[in-house]
N, CA, C and O atoms as a printed pandas DataFrame, in Angstrom:
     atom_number atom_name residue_name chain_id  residue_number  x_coord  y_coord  z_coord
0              1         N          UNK        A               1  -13.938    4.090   30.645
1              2        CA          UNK        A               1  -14.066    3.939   29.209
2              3         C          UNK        A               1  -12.922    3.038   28.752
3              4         O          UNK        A               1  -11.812    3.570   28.753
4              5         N          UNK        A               2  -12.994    1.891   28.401
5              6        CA          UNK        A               2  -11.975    0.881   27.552
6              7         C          UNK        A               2  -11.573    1.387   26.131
7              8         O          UNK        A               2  -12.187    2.397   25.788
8              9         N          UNK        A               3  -10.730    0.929   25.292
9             10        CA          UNK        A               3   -9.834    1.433   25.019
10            11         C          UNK        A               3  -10.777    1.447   23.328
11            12         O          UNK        A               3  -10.856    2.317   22.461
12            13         N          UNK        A               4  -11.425   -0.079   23.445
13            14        CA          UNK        A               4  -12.496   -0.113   22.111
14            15         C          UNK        A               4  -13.560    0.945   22.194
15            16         O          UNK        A               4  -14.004    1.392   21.136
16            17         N          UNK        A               5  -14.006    1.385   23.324
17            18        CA          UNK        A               5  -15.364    1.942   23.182
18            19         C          UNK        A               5  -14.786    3.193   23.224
19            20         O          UNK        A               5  -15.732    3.895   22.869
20            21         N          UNK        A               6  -13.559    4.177   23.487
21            22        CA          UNK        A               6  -12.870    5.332   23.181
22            23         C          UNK        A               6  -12.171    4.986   21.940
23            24         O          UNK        A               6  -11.243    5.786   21.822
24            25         N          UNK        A               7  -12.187    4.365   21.205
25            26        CA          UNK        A               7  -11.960    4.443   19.670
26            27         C          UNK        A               7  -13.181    4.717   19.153
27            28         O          UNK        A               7  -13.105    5.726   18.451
28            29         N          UNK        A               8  -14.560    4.144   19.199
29            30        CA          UNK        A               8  -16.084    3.915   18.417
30            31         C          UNK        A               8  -16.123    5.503   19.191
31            32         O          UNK        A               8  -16.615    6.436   18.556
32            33         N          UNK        A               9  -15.674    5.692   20.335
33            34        CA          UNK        A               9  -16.723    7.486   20.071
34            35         C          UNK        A               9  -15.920    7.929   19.507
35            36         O          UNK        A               9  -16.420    8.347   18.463
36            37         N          UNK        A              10  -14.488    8.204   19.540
37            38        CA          UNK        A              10  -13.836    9.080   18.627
38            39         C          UNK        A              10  -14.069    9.422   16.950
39            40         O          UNK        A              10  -13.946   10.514   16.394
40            41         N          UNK        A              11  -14.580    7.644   16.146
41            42        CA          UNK        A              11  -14.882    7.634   15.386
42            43         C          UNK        A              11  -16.043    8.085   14.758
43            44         O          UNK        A              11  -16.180    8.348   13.564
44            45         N          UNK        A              12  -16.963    8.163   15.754
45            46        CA          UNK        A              12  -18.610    8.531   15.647
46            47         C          UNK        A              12  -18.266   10.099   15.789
47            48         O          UNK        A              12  -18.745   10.959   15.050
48            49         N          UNK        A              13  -17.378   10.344   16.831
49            50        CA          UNK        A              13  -16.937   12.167   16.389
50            51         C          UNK        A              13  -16.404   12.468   15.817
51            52         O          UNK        A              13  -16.254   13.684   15.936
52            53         N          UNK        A              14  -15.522   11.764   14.571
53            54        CA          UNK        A              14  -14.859   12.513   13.345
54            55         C          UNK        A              14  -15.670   12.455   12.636
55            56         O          UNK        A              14  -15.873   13.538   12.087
56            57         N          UNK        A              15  -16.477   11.465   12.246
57            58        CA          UNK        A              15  -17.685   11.269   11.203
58            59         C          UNK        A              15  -18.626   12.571   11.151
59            60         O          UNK        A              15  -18.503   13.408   10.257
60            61         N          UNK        A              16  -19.375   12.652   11.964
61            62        CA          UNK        A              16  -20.246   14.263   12.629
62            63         C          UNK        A              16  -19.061   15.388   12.561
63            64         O          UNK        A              16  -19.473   16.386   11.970
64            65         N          UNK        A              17  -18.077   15.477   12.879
65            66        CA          UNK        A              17  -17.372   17.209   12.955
66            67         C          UNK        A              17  -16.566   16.818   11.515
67            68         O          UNK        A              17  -15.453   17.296   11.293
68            69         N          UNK        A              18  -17.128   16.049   10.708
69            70        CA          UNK        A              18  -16.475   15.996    9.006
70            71         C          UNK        A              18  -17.381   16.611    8.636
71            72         O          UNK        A              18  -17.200   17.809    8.421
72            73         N          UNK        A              19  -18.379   16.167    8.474
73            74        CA          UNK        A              19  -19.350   17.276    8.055
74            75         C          UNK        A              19  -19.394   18.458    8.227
75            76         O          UNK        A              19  -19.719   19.169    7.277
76            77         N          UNK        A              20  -19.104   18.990    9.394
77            78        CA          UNK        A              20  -18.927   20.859   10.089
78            79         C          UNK        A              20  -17.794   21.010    9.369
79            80         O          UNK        A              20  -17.699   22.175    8.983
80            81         N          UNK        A              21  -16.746   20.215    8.966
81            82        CA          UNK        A              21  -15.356   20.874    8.678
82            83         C          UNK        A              21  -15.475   20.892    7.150
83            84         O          UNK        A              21  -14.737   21.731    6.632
84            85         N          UNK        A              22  -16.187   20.207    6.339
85            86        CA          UNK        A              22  -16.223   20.118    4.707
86            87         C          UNK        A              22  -16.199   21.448    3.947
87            88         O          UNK        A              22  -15.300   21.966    3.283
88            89         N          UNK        A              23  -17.832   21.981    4.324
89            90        CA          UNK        A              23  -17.655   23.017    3.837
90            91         C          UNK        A              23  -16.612   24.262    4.150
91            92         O          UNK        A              23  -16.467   24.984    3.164
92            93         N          UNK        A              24  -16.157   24.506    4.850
93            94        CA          UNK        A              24  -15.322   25.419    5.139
94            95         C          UNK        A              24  -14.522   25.818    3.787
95            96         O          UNK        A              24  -14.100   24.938    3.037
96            97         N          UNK        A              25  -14.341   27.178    3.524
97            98        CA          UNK        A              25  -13.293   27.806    2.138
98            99         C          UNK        A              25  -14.080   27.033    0.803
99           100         O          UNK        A              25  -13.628   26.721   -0.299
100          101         N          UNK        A              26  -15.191   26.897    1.280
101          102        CA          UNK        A              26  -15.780   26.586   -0.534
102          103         C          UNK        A              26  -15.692   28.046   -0.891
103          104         O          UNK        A              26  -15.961   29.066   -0.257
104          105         N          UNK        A              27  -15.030   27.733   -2.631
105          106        CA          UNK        A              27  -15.124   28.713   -3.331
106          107         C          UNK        A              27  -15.519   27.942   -4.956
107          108         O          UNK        A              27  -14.717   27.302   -5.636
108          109         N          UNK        A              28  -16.881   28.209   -5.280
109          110        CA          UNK        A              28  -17.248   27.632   -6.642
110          111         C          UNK        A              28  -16.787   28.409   -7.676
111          112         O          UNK        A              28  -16.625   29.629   -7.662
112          113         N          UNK        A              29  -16.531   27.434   -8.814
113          114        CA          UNK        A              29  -15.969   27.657  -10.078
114          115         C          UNK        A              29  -17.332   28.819  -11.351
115          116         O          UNK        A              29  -18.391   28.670  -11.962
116          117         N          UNK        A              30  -16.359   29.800  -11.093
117          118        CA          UNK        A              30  -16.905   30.715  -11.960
118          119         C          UNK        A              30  -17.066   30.688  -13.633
119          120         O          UNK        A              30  -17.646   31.548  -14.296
120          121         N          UNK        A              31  -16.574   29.792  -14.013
121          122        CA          UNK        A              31  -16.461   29.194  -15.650
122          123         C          UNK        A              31  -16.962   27.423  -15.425
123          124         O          UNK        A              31  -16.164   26.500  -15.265
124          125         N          UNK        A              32  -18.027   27.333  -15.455
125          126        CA          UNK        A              32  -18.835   26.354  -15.273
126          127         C          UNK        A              32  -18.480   25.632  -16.762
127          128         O          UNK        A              32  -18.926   26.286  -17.705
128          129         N          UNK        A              33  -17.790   24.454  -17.124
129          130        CA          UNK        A              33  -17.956   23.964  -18.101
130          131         C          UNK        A              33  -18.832   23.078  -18.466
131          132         O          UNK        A              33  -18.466   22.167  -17.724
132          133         N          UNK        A              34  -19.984   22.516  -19.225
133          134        CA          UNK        A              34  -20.387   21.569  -19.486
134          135         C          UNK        A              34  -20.151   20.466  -19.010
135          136         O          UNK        A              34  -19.063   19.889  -19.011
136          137         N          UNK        A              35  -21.441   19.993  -18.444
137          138        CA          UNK        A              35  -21.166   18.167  -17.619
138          139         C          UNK        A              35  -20.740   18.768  -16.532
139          140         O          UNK        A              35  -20.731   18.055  -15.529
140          141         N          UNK        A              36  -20.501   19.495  -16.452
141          142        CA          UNK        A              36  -19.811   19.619  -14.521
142          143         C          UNK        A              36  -20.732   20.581  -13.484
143          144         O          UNK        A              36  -20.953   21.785  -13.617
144          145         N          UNK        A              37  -21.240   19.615  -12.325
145          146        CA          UNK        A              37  -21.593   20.626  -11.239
146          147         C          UNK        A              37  -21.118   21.779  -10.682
147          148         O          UNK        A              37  -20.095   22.012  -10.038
148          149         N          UNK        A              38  -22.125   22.531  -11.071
149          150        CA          UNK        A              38  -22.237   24.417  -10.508
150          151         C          UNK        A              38  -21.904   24.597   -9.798
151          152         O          UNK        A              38  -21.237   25.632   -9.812
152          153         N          UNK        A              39  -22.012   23.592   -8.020
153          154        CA          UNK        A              39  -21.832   23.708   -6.790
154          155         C          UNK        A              39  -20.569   23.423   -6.717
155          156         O          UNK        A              39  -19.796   24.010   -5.960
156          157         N          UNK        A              40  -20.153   22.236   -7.717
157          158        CA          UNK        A              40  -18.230   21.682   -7.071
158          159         C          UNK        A              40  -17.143   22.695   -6.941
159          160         O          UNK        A              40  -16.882   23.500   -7.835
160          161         N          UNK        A              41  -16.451   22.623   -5.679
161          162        CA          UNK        A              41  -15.779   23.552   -5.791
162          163         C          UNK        A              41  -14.812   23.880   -6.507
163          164         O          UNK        A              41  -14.948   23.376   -7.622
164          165         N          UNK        A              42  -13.829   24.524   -6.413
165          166        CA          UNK        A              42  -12.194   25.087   -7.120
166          167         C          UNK        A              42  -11.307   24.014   -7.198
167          168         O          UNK        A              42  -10.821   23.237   -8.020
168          169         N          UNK        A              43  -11.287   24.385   -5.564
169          170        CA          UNK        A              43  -10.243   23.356   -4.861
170          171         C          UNK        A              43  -10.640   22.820   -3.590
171          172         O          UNK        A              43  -11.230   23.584   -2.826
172          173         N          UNK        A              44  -10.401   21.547   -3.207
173          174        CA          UNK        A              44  -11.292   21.233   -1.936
174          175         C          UNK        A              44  -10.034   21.326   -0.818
175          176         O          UNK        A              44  -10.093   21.974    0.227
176          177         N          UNK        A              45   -9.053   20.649   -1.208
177          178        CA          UNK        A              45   -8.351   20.634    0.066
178          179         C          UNK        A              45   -8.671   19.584    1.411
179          180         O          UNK        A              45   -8.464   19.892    2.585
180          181         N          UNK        A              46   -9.059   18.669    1.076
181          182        CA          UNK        A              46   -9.551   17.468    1.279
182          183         C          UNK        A              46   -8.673   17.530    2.588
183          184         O          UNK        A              46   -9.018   17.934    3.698
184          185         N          UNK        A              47   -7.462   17.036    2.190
185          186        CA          UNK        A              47   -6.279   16.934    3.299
186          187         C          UNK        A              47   -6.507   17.600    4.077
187          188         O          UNK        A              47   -7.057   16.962    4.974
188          189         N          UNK        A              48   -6.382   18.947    4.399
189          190        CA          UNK        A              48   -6.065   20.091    5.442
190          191         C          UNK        A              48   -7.295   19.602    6.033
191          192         O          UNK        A              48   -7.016   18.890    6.999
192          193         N          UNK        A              49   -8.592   19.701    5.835
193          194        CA          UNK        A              49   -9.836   19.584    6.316
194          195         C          UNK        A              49   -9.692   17.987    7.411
195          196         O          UNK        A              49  -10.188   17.689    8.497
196          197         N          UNK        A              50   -9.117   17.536    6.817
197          198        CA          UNK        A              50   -9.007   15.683    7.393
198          199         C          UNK        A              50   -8.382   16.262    8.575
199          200         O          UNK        A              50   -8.950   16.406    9.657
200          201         N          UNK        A              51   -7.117   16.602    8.294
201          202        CA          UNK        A              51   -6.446   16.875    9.699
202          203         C          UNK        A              51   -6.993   18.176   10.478
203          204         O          UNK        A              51   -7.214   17.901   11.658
204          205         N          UNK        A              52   -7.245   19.377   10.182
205          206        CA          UNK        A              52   -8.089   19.848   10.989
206          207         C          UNK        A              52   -9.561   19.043   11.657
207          208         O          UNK        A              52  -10.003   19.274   12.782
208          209         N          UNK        A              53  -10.061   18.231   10.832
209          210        CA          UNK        A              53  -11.005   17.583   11.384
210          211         C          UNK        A              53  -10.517   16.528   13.094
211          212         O          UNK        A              53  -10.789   16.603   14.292
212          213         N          UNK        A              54   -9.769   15.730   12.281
213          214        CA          UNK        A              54   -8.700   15.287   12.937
214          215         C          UNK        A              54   -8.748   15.574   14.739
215          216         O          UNK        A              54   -9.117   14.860   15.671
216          217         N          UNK        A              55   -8.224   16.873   14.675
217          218        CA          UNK        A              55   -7.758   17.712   15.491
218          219         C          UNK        A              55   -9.020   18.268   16.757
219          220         O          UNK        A              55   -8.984   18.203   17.986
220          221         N          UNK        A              56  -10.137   18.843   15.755
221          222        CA          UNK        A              56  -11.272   19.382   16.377
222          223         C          UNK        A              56  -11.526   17.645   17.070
223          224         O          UNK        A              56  -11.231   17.404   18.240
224          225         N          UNK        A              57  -11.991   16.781   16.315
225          226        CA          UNK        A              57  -12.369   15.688   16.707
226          227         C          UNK        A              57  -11.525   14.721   18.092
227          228         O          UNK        A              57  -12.157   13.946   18.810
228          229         N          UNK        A              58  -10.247   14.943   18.216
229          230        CA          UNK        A              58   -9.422   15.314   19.856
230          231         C          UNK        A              58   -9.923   15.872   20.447
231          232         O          UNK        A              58  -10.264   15.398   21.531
232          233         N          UNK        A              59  -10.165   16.795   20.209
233          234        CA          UNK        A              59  -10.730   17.746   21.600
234          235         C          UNK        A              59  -12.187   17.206   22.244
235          236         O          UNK        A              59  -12.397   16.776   23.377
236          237         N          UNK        A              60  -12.935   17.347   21.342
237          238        CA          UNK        A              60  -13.974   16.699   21.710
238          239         C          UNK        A              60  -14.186   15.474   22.239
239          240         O          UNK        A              60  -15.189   15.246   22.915
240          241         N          UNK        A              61  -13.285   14.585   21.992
241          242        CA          UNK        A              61  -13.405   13.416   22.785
242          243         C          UNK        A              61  -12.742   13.726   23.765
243          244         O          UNK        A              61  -13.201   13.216   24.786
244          245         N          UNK        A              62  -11.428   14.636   24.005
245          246        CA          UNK        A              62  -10.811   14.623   25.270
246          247         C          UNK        A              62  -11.911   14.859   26.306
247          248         O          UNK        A              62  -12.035   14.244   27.365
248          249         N          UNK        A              63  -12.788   15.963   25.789
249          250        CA          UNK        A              63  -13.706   16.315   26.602
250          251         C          UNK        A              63  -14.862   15.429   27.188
251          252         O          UNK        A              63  -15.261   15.275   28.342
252          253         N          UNK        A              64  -15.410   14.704   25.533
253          254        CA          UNK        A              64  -16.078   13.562   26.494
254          255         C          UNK        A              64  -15.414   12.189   28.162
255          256         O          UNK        A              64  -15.846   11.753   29.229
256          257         N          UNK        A              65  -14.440   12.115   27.467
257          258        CA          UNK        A              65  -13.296   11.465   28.335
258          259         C          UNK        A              65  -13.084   11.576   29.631
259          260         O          UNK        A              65  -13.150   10.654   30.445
260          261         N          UNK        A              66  -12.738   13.082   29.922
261          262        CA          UNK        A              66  -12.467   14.060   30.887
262          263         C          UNK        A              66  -14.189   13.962   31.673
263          264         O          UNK        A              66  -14.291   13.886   32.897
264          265         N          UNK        A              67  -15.282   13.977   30.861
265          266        CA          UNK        A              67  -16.295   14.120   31.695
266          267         C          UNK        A              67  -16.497   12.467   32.195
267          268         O          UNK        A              67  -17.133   12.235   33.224
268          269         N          UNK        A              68  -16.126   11.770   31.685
269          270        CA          UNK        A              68  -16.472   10.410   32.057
270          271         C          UNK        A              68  -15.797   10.063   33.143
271          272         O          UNK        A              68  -16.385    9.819   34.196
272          273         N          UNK        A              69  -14.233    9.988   32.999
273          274        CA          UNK        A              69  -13.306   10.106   33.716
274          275         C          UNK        A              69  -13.121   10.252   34.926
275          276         O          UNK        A              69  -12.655    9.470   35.754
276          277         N          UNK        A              70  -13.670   11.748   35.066
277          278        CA          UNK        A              70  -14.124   12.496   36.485
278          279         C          UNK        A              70  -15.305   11.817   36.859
279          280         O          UNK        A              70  -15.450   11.699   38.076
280          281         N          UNK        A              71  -16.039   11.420   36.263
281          282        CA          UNK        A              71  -17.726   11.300   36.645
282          283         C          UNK        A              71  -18.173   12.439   36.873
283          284         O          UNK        A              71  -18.848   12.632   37.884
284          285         N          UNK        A              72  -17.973   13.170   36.228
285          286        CA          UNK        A              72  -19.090   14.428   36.240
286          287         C          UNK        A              72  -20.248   14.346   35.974
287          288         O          UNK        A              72  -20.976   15.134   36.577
288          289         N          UNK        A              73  -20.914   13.367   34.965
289          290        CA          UNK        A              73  -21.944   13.198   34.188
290          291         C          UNK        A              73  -21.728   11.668   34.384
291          292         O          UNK        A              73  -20.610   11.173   34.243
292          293         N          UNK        A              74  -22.933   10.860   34.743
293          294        CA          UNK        A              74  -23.135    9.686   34.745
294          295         C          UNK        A              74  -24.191    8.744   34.253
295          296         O          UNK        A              74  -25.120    9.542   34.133
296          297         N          UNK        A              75  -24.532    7.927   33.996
297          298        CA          UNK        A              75  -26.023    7.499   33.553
298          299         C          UNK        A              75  -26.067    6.867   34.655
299          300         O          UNK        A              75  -27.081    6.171   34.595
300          301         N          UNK        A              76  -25.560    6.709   35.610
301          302        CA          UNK        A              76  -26.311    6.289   37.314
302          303         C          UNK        A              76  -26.943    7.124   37.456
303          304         O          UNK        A              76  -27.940    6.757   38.078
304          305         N          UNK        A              77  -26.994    9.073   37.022
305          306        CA          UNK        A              77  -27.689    9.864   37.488
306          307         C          UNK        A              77  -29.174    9.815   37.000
307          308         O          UNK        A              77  -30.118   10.097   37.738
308          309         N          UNK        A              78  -29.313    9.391   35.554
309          310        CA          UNK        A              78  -30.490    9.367   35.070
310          311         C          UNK        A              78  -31.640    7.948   35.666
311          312         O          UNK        A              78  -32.727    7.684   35.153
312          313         N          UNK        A              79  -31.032    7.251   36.796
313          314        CA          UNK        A              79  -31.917    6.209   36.408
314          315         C          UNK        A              79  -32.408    6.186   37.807
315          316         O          UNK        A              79  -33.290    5.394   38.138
């Protein structure tokens, strides 16, 4: 794996485990004011979520990495 194409998966795996990490600790606003969505939360916490995302999103590539790496899994096998 070169160094561009382990950046594009890493990136393609923060993008996908942002989504799993967003919702996490929604807590919606119980005094709904006018003009404002029902669903938006309190507080999002944007940050913490980035870097936990961040984080989950390491691992997962280590792992893809690690399987490539080794050749555990190959697309020589499929063909």
């Amino acid at each position: 794996m070169s160094i561009v194409s382990g950046l594009a998966i890493y990136f393609v795996i923060w993008w996908i485990t942002l989504f799993m990490v967003l919702p996490f600790g929604v807590r919606r606003d119980e005094k709904i004011e006018v003009g404002n969505d029902p669903g938006a939360p309190i507080k999002h916490h944007i940050i913490l979520k980035m870097f936990i995302n961040s984080i989950l999103a390491f691992f997962i590539w280590l792992l893809i990495f690690l399987i490539d790496f080794f050749d555990i899994i190959t697309f020589r096998d499929f063909v």
